[in-house]
C-alpha positions in Angstrom: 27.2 -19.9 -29.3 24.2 -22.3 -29.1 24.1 -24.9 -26.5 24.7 -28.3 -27.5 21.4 -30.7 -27.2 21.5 -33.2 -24.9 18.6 -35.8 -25.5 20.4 -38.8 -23.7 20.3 -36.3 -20.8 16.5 -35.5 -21.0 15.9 -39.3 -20.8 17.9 -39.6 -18.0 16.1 -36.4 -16.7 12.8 -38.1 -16.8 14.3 -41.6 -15.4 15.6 -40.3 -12.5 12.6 -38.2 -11.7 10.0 -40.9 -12.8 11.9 -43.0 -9.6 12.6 -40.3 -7.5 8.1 -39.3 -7.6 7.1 -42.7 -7.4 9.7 -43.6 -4.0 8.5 -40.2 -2.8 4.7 -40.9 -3.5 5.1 -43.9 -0.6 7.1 -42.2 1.5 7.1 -38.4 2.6 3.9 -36.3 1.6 4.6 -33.5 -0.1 4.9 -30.8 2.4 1.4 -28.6 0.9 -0.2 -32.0 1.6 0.7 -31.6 5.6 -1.0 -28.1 5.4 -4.2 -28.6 7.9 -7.5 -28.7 5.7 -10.2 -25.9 6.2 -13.7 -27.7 7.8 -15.1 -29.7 4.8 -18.6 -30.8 4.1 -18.8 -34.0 5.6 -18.8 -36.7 2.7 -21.8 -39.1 2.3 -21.4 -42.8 2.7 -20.0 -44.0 -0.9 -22.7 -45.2 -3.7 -22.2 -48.3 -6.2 -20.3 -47.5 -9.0 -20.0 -48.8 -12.7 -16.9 -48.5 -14.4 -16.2 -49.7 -18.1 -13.0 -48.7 -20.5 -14.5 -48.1 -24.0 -13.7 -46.7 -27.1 -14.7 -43.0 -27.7 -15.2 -41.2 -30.8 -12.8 -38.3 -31.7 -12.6 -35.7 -34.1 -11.3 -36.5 -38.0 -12.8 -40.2 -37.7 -10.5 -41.3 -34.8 -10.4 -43.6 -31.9 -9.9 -42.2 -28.4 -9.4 -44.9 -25.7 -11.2 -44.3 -22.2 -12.9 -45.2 -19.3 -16.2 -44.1 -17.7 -16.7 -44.4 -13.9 -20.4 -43.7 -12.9 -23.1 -44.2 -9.8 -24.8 -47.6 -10.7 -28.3 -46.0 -10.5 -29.1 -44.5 -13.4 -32.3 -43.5 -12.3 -31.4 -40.2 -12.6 -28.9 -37.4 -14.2 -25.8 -36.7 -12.7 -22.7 -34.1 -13.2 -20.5 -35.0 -16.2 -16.2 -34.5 -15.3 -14.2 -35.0 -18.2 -10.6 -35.6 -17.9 -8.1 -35.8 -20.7 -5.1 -37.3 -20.0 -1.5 -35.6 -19.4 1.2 -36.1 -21.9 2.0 -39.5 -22.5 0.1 -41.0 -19.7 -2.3 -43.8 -20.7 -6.0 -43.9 -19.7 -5.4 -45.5 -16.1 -3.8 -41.9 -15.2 -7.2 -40.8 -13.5 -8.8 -44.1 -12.2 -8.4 -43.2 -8.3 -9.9 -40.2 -8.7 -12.6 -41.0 -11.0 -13.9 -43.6 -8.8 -13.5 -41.4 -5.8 -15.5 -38.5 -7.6 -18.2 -41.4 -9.2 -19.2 -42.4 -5.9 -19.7 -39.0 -4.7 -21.8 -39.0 -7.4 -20.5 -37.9 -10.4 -20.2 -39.2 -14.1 -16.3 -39.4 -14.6 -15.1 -40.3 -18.7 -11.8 -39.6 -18.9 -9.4 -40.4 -21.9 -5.8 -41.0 -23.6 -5.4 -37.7 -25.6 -5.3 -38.0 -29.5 -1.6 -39.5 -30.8 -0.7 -41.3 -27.4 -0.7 -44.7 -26.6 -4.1 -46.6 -27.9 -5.8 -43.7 -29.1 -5.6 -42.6 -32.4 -4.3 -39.7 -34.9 -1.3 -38.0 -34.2 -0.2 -35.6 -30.9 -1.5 -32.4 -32.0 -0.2 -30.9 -28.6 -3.4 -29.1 -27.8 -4.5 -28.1 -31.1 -8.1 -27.4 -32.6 -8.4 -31.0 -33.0 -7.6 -31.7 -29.2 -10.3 -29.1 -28.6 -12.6 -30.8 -30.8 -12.0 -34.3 -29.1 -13.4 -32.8 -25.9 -16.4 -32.0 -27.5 -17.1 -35.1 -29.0 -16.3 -36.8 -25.6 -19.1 -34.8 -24.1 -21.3 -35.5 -26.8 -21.0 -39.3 -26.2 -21.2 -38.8 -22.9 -24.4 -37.3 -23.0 -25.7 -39.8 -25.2 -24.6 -43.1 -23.3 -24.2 -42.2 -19.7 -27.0 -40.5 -17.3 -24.8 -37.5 -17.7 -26.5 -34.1 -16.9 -26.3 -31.7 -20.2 -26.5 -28.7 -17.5 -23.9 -29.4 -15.5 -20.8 -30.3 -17.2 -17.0 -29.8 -16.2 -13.8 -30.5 -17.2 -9.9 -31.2 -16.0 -6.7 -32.4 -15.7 -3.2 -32.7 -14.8 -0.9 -30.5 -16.9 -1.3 -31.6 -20.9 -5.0 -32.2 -19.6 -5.5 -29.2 -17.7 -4.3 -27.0 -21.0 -7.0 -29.2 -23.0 -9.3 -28.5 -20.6 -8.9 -24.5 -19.9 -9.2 -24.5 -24.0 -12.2 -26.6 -24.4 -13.9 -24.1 -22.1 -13.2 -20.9 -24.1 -14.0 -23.3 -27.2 -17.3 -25.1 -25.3 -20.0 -22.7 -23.4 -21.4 -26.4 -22.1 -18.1 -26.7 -20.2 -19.1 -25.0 -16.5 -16.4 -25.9 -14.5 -12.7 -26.4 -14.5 -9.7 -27.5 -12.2 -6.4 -27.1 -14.6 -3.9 -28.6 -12.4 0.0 -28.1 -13.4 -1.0 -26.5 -16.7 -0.2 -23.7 -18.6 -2.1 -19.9 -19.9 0.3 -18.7 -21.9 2.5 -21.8 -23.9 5.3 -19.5 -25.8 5.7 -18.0 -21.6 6.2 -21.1 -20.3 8.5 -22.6 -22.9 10.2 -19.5 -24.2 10.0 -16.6 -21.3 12.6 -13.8 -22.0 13.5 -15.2 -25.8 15.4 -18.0 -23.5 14.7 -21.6 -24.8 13.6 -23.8 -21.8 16.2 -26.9 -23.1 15.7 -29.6 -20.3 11.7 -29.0 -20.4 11.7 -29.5 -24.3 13.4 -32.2 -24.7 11.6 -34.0 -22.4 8.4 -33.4 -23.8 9.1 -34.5 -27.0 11.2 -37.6 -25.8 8.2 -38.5 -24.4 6.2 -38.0 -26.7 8.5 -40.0 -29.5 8.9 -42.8 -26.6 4.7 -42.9 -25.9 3.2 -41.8 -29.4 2.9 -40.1 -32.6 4.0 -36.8 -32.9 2.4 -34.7 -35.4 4.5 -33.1 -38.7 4.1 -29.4 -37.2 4.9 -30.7 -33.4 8.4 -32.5 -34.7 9.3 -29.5 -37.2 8.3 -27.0 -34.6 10.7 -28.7 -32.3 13.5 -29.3 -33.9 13.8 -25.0 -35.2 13.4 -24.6 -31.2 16.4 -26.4 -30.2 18.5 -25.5 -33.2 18.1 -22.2 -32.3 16.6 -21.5 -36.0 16.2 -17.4 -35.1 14.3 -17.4 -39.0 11.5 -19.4 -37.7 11.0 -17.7 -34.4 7.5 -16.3 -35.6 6.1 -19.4 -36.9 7.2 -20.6 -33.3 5.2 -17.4 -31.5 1.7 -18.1 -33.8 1.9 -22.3 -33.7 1.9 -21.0 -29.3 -0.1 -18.7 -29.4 -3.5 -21.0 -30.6 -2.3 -23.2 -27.7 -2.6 -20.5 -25.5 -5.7 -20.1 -23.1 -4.8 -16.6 -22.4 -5.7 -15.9 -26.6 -9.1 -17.1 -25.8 -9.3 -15.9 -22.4 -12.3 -13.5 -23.4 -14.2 -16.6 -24.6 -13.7 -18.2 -21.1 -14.7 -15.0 -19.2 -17.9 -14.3 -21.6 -19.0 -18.4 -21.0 -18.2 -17.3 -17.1 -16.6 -20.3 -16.5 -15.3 -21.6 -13.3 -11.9 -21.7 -13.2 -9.1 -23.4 -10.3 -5.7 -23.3 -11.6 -2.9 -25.0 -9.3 0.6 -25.2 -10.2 3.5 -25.7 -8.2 6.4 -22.8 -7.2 8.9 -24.5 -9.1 7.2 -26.1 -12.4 10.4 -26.2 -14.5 7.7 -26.9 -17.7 4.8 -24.7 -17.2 6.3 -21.7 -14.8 4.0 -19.7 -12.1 4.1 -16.6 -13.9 2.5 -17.3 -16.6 -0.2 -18.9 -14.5 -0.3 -15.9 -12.2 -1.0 -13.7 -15.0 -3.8 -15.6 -16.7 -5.3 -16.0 -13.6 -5.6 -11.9 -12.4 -7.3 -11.4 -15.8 -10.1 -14.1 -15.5 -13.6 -12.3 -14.6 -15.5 -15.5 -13.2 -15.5 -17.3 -10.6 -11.7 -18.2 -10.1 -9.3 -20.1 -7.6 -5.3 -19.6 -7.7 -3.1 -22.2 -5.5 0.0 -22.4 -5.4 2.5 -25.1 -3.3 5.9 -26.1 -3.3 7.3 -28.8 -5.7 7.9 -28.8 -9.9 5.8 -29.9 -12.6 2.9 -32.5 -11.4 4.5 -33.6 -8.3 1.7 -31.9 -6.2 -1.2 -34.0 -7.9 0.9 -37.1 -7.8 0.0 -39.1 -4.7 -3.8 -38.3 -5.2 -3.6 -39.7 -8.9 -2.3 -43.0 -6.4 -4.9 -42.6 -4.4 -3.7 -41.5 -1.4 -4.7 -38.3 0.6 -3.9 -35.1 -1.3 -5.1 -31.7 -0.8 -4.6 -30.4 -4.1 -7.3 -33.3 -5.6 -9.4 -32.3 -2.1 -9.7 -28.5 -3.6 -10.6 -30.0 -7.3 -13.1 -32.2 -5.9 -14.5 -28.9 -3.6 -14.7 -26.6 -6.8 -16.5 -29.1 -8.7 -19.1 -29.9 -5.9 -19.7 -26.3 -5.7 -19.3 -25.5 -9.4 -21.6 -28.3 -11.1 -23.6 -29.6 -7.7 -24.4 -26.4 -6.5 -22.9 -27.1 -2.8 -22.7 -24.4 0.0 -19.6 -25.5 0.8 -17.4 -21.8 1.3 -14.6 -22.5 -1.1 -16.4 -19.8 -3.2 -16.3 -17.6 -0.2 -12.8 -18.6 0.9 -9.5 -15.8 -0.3 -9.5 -17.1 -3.8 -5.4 -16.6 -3.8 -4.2 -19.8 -1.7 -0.1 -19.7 -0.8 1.9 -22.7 0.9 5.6 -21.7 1.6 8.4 -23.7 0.6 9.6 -23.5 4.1 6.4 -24.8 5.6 3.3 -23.6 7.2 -0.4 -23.5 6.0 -1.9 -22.1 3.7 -2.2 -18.1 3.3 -4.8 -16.6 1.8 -5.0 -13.8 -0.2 -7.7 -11.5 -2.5 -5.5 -11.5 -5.1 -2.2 -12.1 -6.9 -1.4 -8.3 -6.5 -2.5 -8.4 -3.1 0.4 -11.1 -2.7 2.7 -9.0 -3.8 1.5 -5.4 -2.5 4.2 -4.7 0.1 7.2 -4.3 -2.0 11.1 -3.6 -0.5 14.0 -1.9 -2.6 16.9 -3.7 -1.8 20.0 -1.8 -3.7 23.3 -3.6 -4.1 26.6 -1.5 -4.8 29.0 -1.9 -7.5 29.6 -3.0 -10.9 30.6 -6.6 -12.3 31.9 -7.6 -15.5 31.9 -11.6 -16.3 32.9 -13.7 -19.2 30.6 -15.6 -21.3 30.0 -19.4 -21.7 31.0 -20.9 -18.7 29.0 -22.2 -16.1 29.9 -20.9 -12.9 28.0 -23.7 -11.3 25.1 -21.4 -10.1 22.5 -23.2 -11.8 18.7 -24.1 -11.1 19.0 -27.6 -11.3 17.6 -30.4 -13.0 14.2 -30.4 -14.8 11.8 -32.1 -12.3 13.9 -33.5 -10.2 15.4 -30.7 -8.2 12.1 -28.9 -7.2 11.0 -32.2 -6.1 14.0 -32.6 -3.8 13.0 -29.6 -2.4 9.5 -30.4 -2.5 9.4 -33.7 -0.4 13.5 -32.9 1.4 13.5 -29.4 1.0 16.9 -29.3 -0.4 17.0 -26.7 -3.3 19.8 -26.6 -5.8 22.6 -24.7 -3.7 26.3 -23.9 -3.9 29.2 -22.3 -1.6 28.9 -18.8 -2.9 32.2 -17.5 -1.6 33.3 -20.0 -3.7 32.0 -19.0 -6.8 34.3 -17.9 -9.3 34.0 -13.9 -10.3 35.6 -14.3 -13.7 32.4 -15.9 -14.8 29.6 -15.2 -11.8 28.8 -11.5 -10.9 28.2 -11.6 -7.5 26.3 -9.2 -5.1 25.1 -9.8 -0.9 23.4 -8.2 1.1 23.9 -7.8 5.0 22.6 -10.2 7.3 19.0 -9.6 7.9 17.4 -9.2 11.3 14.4 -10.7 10.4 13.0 -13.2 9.0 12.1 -12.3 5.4 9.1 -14.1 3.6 9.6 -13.7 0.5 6.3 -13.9 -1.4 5.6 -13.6 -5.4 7.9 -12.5 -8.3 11.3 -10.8 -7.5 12.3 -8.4 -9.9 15.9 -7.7 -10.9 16.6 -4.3 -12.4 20.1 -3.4 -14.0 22.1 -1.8 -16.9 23.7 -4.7 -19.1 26.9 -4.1 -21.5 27.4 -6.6 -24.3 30.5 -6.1 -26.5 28.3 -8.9 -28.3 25.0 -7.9 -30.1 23.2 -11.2 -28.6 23.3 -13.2 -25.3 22.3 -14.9 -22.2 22.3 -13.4 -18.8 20.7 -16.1 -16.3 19.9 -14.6 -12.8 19.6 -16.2 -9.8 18.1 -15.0 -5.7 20.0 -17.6 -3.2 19.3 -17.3 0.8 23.0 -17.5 2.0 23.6 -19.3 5.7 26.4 -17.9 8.4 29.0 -20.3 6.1 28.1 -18.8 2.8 25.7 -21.8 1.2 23.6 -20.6 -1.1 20.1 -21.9 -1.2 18.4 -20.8 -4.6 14.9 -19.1 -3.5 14.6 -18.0 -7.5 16.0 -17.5 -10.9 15.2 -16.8 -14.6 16.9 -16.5 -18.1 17.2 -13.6 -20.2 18.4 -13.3 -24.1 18.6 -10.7 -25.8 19.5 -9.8 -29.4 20.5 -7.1 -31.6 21.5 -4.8 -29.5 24.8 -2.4 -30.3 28.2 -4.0 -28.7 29.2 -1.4 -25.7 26.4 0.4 -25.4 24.0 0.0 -22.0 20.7 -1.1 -22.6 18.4 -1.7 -19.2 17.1 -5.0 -18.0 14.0 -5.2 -16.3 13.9 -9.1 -15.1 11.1 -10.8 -12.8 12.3 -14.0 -11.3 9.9 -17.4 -11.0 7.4 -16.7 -8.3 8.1 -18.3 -5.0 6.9 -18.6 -1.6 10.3 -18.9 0.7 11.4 -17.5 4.1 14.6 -16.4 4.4 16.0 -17.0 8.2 17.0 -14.2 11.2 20.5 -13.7 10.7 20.8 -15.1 6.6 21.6 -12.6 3.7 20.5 -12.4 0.0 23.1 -13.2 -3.0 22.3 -11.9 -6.3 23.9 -14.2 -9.3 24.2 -13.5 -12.5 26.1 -16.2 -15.3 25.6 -17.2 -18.6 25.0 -20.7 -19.1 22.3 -22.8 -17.5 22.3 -26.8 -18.2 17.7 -25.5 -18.1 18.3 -23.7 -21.1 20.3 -22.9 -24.4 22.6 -19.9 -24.3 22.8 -17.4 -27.1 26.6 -16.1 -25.9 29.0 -16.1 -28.8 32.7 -17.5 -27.5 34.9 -15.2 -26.0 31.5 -12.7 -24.6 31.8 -10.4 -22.1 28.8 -9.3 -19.9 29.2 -5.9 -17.9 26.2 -5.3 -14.9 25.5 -1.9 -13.2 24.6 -1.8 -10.0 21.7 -3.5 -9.5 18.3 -3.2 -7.7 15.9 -5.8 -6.4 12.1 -5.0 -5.6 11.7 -7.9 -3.3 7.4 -9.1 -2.4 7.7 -9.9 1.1 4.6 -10.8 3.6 4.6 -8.2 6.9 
């Protein structure tokens, strides 16, 4: 049975969370932003600045509108950041920044990506002529601005940062990047375990159709992914995977870029596991953060000017990267963690290293539920609820006692002793029964309180397909990395259900879904 679309709801989706950022923005920091800072260079005094918004020439013959921030003497050459825009954000996203990194010393020209807004042609989302854009960008750059041909970087907030990460595997000029709230791998991000990410998709391309021009293959493209058009699914696969840094990842590592990804825990568009894993296999100099909040809420107050340590890091890496400053962030733990439950920063040599000490955790018995209802176990809204927890630190949550078995399998632990900090990807193995040859299993990790409220630490979708009806088949599931400390004295509530409002479900009516006892291998910090 396919999910019903719900545009009206992704409008509302973006709304709500458009208000809820922007109150949030001028009220409580974010709580990575109240993580104390390592000792930074000290900044010199700020230096005049020129700033002009121009037209910019872009691939195919088009317009691209922009801005360029810059030191007012042009006596000399200076380091060139270019910054592409985020999807459907005009040319003024980066202005507090730019003139922050232009009296520092920099050469800033950022731009509204092809299809949005002023600029020309048609959204291509991150296709060769995206790419192609960049390099005309620098080109001008070079040509009208005391821009330095040697030292040359690149970056962005999500649709930016993915323009950016593939304009370095495309561009060996491009030295530096910071891809903030962006993606490796797209079909991951947007289609992890066959599952359709619903809410995340249709706000993208309302959006887009709200802000721009989509593009022929971007609008036919979307519209097999929500119908659920299974004949299409490869055309689907190939149209991510040349949007996909991690295809040209051995481009990037051969121009020996620099690379600092930051992404939040709960990124309900571009997930943490995706970024995780195109992360471990860079070779170059390389930076992985990771903080509490969903997609682009981390960057947000910096892009308003305010103090934000996420644009504090970018602005380190590039100072280091293109200027050539001793200032340790290259010998800092390149794997930086802030908890969702507070805390600073914790560093770590790698991703692996994150996740090194590992716990079984078996839970007893078998569960059989019925298929397309939702039990109300859910993760949330798309944006919004990541950024309650973010700023209020209220994740989705629901009275798990209360949940009803018919269509919720439910296992708990015993009260733990300890704290447990859970750190990195959970994984949930089991044995799954279908007396359906397709379906949707969506699993969920909640921290459950003395009176049974269920606080969701993790969760993630699985479909499968043509499988035999009765027959076990095993199911080896990792959950959305996540930083999150479960109290002294709270226990751990596996979920499992089949409907999600985040995604479409594959279950045909009248399913049932039949769980073995299942196992968690649970990443926890000593």
């Amino acid at each position: 049975m396919r999910h019903p679309r719900k545009s009206l709801r992704a409008t509302a989706v973006g709304v709500a969370s458009a208000a809820l950022l922007a109150g949030a923005a001028f009220g409580t920091a974010p709580a990575a932003q109240a993580v104390p800072e390592r000792p930074a260079v000290a900044a010199a005094s700020a230096a005049a600045t020129t700033v002009r918004f121009t037209d910019l020439p872009g691939s195919g013959g088009i317009t691209l509108k922009g801005n360029v921030f810059a030191p007012a003497d042009t006596s000399r050459r200076y380091p060139l950041i270019v910054f592409p825009t985020s999807w459907a954000m005009p040319q003024f996203e980066y202005v507090a920044q730019a003139k922050q990194l232009a009296e520092a010393g920099y050469v800033v020209v950022s731009y509204t990506a092809r299809g949005f807004w002023l600029s020309g042609g048609k959204i291509e989302t991150a296709g060769a002529p995206d790419v192609a854009d960049s390099a005309k960008v620098i080109d001008w750059a070079l040509a009208h601005t005391p821009a330095d041909p040697a030292r040359i970087g690149m970056g962005g907030v999500s649709y930016g940062a993915g323009i950016s990460l593939l304009s370095a595997a495309s561009d060996p000029r491009v030295k530096a990047v910071t891809a903030l709230s962006g993606w490796g791998d797209l079909v991951e991000s947007i289609y992890g375990e066959r599952t359709q990410h619903l809410q995340a998709a249709e706000l993208l391309g309302g959006l887009g159709k709200l802000t721009g021009r989509p593009g022929d293959e971007l609008q036919r493209i979307l519209k097999e992914f929500l119908s659920s058009d299974l004949s299409k699914e490869q055309d689907m696969l190939d149209w991510g995977a040349k949007r996909s840094p991690a295809t040209y990842l051995d481009r990037i590592n051969a121009n020996g870029t620099a690379v600092m990804l930051g992404n939040a825990w709960g990124d309900s568009v571009f997930t943490p596991n995706q970024y995780a894993k195109f992360y471990e296999r860079l070779t170059g100099p390389k930076r992985l953060e990771f903080r509490p909040g969903d997609h682009a809420t981390g960057e947000l107050t910096g892009l308003l000017g305010l103090p934000n340590d996420t644009w504090t890091h970018a602005r380190r890496w590039f100072d280091r990267y293109l200027k050539g400053e001793s200032n340790g962030i290259d010998r800092e733990a390149p794997v930086q963690l802030a908890s969702r439950s507070g805390g600073a920063y914790e560093p770590y040599a790698s991703w692996a290293d994150a996740q090194a000490n590992r716990r079984s955790v078996s839970l007893e018995g078998a569960r059989t539920i019925r298929t397309g209802v939702d039990s109300g176990a859910n993760g949330g809204t798309a944006i919004l609820s990541n950024a309650l927890d973010q700023f209020l630190r209220i994740p989705p949550m629901v009275s798990v006692p209360l949940l009803p078995r018919s269509y919720a399998a439910v296992w708990q632990t015993g009260p733990y002793d300890r704290e447990q900090r859970v750190r990195g990807a959970v994984t949930v193995k089991t044995s799954v029964t279908s007396d359906k040859d397709t379906g949707t299993a969506v699993a969920y990790l909640y921290d459950v309180g003395p009176l049974g409220v269920g606080r969701l630490i993790s969760h993630a979708p699985y479909t499968f397909r043509d499988v035999r009806p009765g027959k076990p088949f095993d199911v080896s599931l990792d959950l959305f990395a996540t930083a999150y400390d479960v109290p002294a004295g709270h226990r751990l509530a596996l979920v499992v259900d089949s409907v999600d409002p985040l995604y479409i479900s594959h279950n045909p009516a009248g399913g049932r879904l039949a769980f073995s006892s299942p196992e968690l291998s649970l990443p926890v910090r000593g």
